[in-house]
N, C-alpha and C positions, 0 to 999 in steps of 0.2 A: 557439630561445628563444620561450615562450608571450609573447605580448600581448595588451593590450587592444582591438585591434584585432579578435578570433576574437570577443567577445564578443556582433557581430551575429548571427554564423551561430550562435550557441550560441542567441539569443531564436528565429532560426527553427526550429532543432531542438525547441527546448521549445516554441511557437508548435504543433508535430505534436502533440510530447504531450498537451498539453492538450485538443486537439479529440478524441484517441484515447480520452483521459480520460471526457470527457463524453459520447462515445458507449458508453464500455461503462458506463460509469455508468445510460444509460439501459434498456442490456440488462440490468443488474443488478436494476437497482427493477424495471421488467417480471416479470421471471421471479420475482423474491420476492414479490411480490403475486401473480402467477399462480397458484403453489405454495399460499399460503396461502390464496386462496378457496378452491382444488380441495381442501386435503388438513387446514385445520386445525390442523394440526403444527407445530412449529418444528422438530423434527427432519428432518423432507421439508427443510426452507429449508436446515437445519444440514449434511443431507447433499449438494444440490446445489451450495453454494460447499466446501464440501470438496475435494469430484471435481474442482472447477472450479481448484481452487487445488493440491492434491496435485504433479500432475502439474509445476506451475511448479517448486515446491518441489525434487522428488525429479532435476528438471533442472536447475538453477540450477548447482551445480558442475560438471557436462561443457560448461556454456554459457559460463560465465567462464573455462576453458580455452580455450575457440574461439574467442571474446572479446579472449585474448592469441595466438592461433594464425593468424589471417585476421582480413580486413576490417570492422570494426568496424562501421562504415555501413553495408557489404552485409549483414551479418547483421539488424542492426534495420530492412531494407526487406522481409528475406525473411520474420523470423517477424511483425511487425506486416502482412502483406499476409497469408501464408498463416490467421491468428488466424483469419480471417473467414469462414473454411472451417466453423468448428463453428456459428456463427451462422449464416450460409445455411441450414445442416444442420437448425437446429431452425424457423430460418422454415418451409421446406418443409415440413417435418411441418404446421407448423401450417395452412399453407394447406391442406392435404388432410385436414384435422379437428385433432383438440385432440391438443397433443404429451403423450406420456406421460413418467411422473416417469422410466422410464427412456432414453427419448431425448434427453430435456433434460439428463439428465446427460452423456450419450455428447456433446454440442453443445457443450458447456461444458469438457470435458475436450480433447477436440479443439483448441478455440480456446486454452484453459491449456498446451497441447504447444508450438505453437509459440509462445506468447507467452514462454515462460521463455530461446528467443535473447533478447529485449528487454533487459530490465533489465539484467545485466552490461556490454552493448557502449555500451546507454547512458547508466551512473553512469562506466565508462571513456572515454567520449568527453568526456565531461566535462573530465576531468581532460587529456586529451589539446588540448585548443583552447582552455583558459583557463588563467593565474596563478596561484597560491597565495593572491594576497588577493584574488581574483575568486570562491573556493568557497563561500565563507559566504553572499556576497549569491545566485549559481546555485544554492544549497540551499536557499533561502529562495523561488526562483522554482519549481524543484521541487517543495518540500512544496505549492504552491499549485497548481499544475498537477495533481498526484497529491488534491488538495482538491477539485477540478470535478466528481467525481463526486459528490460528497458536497453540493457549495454552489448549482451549477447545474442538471444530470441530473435529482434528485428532482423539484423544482419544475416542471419542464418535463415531464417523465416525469407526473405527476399530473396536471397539465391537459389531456394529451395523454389519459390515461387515459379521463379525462373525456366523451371526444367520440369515442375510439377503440378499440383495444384492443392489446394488447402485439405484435401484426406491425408496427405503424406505427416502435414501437422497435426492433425489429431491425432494421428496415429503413433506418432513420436510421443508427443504428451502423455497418452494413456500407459507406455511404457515405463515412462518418468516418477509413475504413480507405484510401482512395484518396489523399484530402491527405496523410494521415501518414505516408504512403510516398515521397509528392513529394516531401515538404522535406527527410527525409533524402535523397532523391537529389542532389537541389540541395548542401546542406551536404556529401555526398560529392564532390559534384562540385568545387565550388567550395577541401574541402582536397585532393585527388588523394587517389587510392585507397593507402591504408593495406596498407604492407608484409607479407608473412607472418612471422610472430614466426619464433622461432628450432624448428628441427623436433625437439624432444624429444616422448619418449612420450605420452601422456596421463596415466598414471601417475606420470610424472617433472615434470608440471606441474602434477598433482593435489597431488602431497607438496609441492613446492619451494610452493604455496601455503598448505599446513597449516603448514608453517617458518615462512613469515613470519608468521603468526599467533601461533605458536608463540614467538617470537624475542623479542614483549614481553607480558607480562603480561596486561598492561592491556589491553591488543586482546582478548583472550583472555577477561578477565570478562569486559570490555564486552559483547559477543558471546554469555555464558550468559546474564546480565542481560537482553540484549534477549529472549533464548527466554523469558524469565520473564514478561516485559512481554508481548509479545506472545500469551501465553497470558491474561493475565486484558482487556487492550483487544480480543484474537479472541472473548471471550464477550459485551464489550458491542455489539460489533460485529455478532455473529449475533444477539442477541437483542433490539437496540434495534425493528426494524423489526415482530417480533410482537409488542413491550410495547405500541406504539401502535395497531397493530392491532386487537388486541383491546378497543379502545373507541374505534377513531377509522375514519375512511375513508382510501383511496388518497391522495385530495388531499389530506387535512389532513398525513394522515404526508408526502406531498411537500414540504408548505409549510415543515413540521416539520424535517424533515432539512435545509433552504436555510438556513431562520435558525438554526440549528447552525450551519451549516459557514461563515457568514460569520463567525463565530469565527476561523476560520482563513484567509479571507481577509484578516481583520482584523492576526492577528498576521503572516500569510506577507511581508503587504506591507511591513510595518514590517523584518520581515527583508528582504526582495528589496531594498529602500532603504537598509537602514544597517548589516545583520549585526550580527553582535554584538561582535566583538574581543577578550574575556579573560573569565573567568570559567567557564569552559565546562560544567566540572565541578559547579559550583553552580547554575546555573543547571537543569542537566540533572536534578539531584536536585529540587530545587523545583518544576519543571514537572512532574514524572511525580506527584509527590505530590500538588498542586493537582490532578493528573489523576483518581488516587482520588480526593477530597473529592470533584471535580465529579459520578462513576460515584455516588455514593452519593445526591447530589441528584437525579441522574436518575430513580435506582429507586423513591425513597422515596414520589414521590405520585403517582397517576393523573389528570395534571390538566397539559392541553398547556401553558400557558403556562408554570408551572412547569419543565416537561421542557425546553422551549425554548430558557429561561435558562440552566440546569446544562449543556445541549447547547451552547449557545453558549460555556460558558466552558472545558466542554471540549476544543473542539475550539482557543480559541482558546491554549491552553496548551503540544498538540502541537507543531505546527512547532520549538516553543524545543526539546524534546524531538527532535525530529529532526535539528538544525540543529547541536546540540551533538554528538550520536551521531556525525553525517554529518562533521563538520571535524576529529576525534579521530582518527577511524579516518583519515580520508584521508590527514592531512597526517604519520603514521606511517607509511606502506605506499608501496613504491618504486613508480612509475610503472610501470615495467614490466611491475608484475606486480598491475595493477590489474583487472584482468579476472578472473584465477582468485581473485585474494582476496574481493573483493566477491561470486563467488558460493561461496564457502565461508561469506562473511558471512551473503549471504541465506540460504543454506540453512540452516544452526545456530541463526542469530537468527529464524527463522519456522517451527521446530519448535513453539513453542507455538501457531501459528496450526492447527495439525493437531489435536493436543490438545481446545483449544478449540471448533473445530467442530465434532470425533468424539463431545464428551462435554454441552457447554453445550447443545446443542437437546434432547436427549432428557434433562438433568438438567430441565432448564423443564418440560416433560411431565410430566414424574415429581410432579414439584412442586404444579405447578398442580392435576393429581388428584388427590395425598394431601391437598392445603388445602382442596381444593372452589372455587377460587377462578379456577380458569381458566389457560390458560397464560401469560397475560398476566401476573398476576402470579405466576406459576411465573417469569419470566423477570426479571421484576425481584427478588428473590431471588439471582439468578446473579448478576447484577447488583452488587447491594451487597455481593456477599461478593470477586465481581473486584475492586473499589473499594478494600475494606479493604487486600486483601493487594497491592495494585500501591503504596496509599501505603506500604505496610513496606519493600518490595523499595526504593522508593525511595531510603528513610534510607540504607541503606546502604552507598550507591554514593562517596560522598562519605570515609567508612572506608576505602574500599581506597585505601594507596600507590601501588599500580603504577595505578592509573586514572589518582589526581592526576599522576603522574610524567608519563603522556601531552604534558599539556597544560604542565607545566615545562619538557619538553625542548622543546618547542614554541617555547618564551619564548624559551629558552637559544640556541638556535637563528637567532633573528631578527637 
């Protein structure tokens, strides 16, 4: 029987994340400022977190099998320690001269192989060491955690810029990867080592998790929905960093991107403190919608403060958007079989983030040439049109029965 008691080793496990967070945060900002002094492109930027992110993606379902297959803890010590392997990989280059656009992708694809064990083993451990009314506030510490890159990294990552240059971040990172290995030992150590599931195929735990997906509806939008979302937030996402670019410095875009993302420190906290408790479905709709308005404020003017603002509110609007996503889906899916579902989640729900990369940097290109106008605002263009069509997708989440049904049987339930 879960308690509240698990709830400390749950801060020290997310205590890892978070520092995991903010070192690849600063490997992130690094390598995208890198890229775009050497190469001018948003496509170079678009295709480096592609490579970087692909590889999670296309693993994410054999990972949530293994996830429910063996030890949970031991997998997130193995692939967060091996990650660091792609980073080392591209420090080295760089100490021996300037890494090329194709090394840094082979560093990045490396570190994305084994980072895709991570996520499955630990959105299931989650659920393995905490309550039912302990997810909403642990999602709410997550989406915050998963924010550090976003609210801290930059900022730090710019002033560092400043004085240094992007080995100094790698270098920080790979450090990063030592603690975040500790604590999940520690919280391994501390629940005893997690049993091996039951020894069916991989195929036969492949399907039996497409089943339960399959079993309610509404898991089932939810899930294309998110591919949908996550297509037009993966265009603001790759192309926020060259819109300021092209008319600001490293450090402003650092500064830039912290006072965004206390947006979502803003809101995570208020989640991590009180969750939400009813309304799920409405809320989830309202927040992705506010989410377009905010994308449209962002694109609209070339003028940091401005951007600032609309970054701040949208960023403080996700969490609500994730938080709803995150209690839906979980508290419908048997525990058992939390592992392979969550990566049949990630993988389907972050098809759009492939899309988005593949096509949002080099439609910016495209843009910014035919305008004469640079790709800066080639990119805010992507921009306003992601905006519009994430506030559409939104409306209609609220329409579908089997979604609302989720969150009734929920009720029903209690």
């Amino acid at each position: 029987m879960k308690t509240k008691s698990n709830f400390p080793k749950f801060l020290l496990l997310w205590s890892g994340e978070l520092i995991s967070s903010v070192g690849g945060g600063l490997t992130s900002f690094g390598l995208g400022v890198y890229i775009f002094q050497k190469t001018g492109s948003a496509a170079s930027m678009a295709l480096v977190t592609l490579l970087g992110f692909l590889p999670t993606l296309l693993l994410s379902v054999p990972a949530g099998v293994l996830a429910d297959r063996y030890d949970r803890r031991l997998l997130m010590m193995f692939g967060d320690g091996c990650s660091a392997l792609g980073v080392v990989f591209i420090l080295l280059c760089m100490i021996g001269g300037e890494a090329s656009l194709l090394q840094i992708c082979i560093g990045v694809s490396v570190s994305a192989i084994f980072s895709a064990l991570l996520e499955p083993s630990f959105r299931a451990t989650i659920t393995d060491i905490l309550s039912e009314d302990e997810y909403s506030k642990a999602s709410g510490l997550v989406s915050l955690a998963g924010s550090a890159r976003y609210l801290f990294s930059p900022v730090i990552a710019g002033f560092l810029l400043a004085v240094s240059d992007v080995k100094l971040l790698l270098a920080i990172d790979i450090c990063t990867f030592i603690l975040t290995v500790i604590s999940a030992a520690v919280v391994r150590k501390g629940l005893g080592s997690r049993e091996a599931g039951e020894k069916e195929t991989f195929l036969s735990s492949l399907k039996s998790g497409w089943d339960i997906l399959c079993e309610k509806k509404g898991i089932l939008k939810l899930v294309l929905i998110s591919s949908a979302i996550t297509l037009f937030m993966g265009a603001f996402q790759i192309l926020a960093e060259p819109l300021i670019l092209s008319f600001s410095s490293a450090k402003i875009l650092g500064i830039a991107e912290t006072v965004c993302a206390c947006g979502m420190l803003a809101s995570g906290m208020v989640l991590g403190l009180k969750g939400i408790g009813k309304n799920y479905v409405r809320i989830l709709s309202l927040s992705l919608a506010l989410s377009g308005v905010f994308m449209l404020g962002f694109g609209l003017f070339e003028n940091i403060f401005i951007i600032c603002i609309f970054g701040f509110l949208f960023f403080a609007a996700l969490p609500f958007a994730n938080n709803c996503l995150d209690y839906l889906m979980r508290t419908n899916i048997p525990a058992k079989a939390q592992g392979r579902a969550w990566g049949l989640i990630g993988f389907l729900s972050q098809l759009g983030y492939v899309v988005a990369y593949a096509v949002s940097g080099a439609a910016a290109d495209v843009l910014g040439k035919v305008s004469g106008r640079g790709v800066g605002r080639g990119a805010a263009a992507v921009v306003l049109i992601a905006g519009i069509c994430l506030a559409m997708v939104s409306a209609s989440i609220p329409l579908s029965g089997s979604i609302r049904e989720l969150e009734t049987k929920e009720k029903q339930g209690e």
